[in-house]
C-alpha positions as CSV (number, residue, x, y, z in Angstrom):
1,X,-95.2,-11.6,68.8
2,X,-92.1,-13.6,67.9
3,X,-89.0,-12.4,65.7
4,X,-88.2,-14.2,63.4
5,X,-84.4,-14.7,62.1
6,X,-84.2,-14.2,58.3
7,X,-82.7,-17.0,56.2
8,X,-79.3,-16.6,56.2
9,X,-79.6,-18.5,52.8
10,X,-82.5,-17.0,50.8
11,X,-81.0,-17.7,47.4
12,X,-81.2,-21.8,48.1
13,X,-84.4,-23.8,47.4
14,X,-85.2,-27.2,49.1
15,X,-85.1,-30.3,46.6
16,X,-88.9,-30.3,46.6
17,X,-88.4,-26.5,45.8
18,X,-85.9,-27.2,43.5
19,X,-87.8,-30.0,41.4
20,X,-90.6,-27.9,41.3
21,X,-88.9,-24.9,39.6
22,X,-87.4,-27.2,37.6
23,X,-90.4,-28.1,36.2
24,X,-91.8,-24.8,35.5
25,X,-89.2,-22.2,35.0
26,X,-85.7,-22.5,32.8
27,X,-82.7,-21.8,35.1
28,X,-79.8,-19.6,34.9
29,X,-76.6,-21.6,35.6
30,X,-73.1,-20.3,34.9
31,X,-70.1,-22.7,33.4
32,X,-66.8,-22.6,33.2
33,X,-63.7,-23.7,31.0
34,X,-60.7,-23.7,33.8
35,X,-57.4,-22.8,31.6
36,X,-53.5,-22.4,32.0
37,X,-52.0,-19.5,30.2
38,X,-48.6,-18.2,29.5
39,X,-46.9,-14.9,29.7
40,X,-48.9,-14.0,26.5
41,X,-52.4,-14.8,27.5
42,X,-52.2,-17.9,24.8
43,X,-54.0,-21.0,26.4
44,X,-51.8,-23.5,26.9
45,X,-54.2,-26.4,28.9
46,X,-57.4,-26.8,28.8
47,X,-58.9,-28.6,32.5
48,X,-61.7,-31.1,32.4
49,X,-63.3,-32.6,34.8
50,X,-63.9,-36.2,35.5
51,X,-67.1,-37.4,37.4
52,X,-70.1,-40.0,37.8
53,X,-72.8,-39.0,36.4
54,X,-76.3,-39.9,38.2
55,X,-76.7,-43.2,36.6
56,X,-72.9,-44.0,37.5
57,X,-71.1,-43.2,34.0
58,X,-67.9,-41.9,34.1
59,X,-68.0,-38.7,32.1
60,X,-66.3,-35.3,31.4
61,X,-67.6,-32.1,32.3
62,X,-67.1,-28.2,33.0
63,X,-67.4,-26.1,36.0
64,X,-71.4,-25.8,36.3
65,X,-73.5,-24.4,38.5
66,X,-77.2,-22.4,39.2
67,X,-76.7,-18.7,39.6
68,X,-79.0,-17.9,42.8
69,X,-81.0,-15.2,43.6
70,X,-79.1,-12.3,44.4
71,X,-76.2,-12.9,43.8
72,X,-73.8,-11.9,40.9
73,X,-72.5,-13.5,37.7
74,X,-69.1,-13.2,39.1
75,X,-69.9,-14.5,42.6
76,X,-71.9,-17.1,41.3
77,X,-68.6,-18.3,38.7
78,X,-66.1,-17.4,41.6
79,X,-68.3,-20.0,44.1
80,X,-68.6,-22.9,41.6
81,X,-64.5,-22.6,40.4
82,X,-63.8,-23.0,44.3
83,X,-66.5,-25.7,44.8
84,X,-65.5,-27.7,42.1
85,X,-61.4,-26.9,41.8
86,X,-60.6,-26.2,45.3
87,X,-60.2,-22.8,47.5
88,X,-56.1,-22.9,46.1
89,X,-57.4,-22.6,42.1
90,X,-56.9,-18.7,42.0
91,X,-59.1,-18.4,39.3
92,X,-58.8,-15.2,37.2
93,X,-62.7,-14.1,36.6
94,X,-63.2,-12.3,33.7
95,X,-63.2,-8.2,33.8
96,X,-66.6,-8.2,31.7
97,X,-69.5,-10.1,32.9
98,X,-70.0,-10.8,28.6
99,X,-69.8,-14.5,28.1
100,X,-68.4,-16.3,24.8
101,X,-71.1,-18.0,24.6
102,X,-74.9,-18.4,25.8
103,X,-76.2,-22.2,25.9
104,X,-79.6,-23.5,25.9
105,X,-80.1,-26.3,28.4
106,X,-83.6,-28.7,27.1
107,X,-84.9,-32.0,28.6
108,X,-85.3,-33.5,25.2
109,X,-82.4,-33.7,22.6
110,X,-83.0,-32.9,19.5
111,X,-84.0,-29.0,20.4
112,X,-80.2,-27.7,20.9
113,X,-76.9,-28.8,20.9
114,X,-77.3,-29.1,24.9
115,X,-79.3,-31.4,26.9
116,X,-80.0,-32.1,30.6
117,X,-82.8,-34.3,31.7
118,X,-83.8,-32.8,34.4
119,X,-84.7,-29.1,33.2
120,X,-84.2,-25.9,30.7
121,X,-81.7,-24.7,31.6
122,X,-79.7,-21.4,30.0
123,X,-76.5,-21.2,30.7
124,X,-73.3,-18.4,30.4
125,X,-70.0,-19.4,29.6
126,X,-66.8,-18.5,30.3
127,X,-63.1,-19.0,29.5
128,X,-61.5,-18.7,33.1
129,X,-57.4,-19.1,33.8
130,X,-56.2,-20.6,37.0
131,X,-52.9,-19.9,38.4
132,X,-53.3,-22.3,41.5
133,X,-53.0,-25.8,42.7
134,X,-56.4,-27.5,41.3
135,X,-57.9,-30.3,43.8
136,X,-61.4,-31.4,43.1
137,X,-64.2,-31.1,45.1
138,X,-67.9,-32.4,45.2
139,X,-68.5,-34.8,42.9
140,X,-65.7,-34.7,41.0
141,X,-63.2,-37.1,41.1
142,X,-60.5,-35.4,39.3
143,X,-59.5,-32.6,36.9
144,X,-57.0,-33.6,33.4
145,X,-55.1,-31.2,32.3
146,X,-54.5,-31.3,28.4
147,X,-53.5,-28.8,25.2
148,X,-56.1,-27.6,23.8
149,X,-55.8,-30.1,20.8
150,X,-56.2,-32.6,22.9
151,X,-59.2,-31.2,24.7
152,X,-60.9,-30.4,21.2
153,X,-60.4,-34.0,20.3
154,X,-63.4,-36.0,19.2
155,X,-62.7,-39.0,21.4
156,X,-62.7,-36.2,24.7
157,X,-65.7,-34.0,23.4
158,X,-67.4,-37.4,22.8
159,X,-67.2,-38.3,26.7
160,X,-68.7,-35.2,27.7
161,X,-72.0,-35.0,28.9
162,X,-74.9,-32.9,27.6
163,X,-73.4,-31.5,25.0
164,X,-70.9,-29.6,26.6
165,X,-67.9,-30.9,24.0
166,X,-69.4,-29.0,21.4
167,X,-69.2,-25.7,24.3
168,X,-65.3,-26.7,24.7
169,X,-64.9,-26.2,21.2
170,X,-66.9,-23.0,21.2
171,X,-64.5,-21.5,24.4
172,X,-61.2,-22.5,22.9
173,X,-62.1,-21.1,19.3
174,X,-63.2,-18.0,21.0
175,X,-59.9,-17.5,22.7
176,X,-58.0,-18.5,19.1
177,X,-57.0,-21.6,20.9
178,X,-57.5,-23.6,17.9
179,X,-56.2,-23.2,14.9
């Protein structure tokens, strides 16, 4: 009889595994907007991040990522801030696990605000400040830092994907950012 070593990962799925679920199931993802503050708590920037998408197009974007099994909201949004803004962010999670906003991820437009063409998806979302240095990682190629007029602007919520302009709005109006 052989022992056998558990997965030290048990939460990750293969790509095969991944596609699969994909097709069946809706996901849980968590997603981020990464802001400044001052002394006051007001937001002062708003952070976006710039990327390729898979077909190559230079587009905006939040902190994303899928929640996996076992873990926690807040390990889940702690592990994608420091994937995608670097281990010197310092993001400050939330004390409630309550998001500002719950968004509906569907393969076809037309159904929700939100698309993504490869699954359902459902997604929390968070306002999160950063007090560190901010040097993107994985697939994004950088991170703008801009009020959050700027950020609410139609020509920047226009360049991101999936829908997720109309979640920047949503985030800053929820933190009385705009006005």
């Amino acid at each position: 009889m052989s022992v056998r070593t558990p997965d030290p990962n048990p939460g990750w799925l293969t790509d095969v595994e991944l596609a699969e679920t994909r097709r069946r199931l809706p996901l849980l993802y968590v997603e981020a907007v990464p802001v400044r503050v001052d002394g006051m708590g007001q937001v002062t920037e708003v952070g976006a991040l710039l990327r390729a998408n898979s077909v190559g197009e230079i587009t905006r974007t939040l902190v994303t990522g899928r929640v996996m099994y076992g873990e926690t909201l807040r390990d889940a949004l702690f592990r994608h801030l420091e994937k995608d803004l670097g281990p010197m962010a310092f993001p400050q999670l939330p004390l409630s696990p309550v998001p500002f906003a719950v968004a509906e991820y569907f393969p076809l437009p037309g159904i929700s605000a939100f698309t993504d063409e490869r699954q359902h998806a459902v997604s929390l979302a968070y306002v999160v400040p950063v007090t560190g240095t901010c040097d993107p990682r994985q697939d994004a190629l950088e991170i703008t830092w801009m009020t959050p007029v700027e950020a609410a602007s139609d020509a920047i919520v226009s360049e991101m994907e999936g829908g997720r302009g109309v979640l920047l709005r949503q985030a800053l109006a929820s933190v009385g950012a705009l006005r």
